[in-house]
N, C-alpha and C positions, 0 to 999 in steps of 0.2 A: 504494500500500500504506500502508496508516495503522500508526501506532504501537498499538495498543491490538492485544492476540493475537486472532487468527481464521487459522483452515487456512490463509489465504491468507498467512499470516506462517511459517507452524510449518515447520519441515524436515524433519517424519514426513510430509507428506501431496504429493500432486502435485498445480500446481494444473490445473483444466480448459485445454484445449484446441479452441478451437472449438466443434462440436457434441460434442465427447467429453466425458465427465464426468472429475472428478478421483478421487483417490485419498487416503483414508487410511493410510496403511502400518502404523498400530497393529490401528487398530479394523477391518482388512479391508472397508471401508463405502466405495461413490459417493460422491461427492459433487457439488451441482448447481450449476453456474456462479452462479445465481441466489444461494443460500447461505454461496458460500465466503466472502464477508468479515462473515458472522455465524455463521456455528459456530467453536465450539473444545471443545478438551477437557481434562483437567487430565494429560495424557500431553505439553502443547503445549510445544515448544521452541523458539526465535528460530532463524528461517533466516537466516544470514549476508545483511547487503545486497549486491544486484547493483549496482555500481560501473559507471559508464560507462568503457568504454575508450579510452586515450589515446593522441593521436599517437604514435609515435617521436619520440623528442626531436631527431634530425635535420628533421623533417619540421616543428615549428613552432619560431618562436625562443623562449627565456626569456622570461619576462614582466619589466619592468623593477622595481625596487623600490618606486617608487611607483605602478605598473601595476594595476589590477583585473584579475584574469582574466576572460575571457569564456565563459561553459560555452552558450551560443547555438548554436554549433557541434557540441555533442555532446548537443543534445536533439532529441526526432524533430521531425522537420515539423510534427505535424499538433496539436503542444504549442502554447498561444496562449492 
């Protein structure tokens, strides 16, 4: 998802699904996998970002103070 607005940012619209198209929820309007990260409309509002989820803090130790975290572990596979 890039910074600059397009439906695929906006939290009025659904994005696509597979072969399913998305949704507007202003403009009642499709919208085509193809298009969503170039349309927008001036109805558009920032959809909060999806944040990856994170261990239990049981489940990995603290990172040390002068530690880098590693976020390798909490991107998909096929990222590279």
């Amino acid at each position: 998802m890039g910074n600059r607005p397009s439906c695929r940012s906006c939290r009025h619209c659904i994005p696509p699904r597979g072969l399913e198209l998305g949704w507007c929820q202003l403009r009642q309007l499709p919208i085509h996998s193809e298009l969503v990260a170039e349309l927008w409309c001036h109805h558009w509002t920032a959809r909060p970002p999806r944040l990856p989820v994170l261990a239990p803090a049981a489940a990995a130790p603290p990172p040390q103070a002068d530690q880098q975290l590693c976020l390798e572990a909490m991107l998909p596979e096929d990222c590279g």
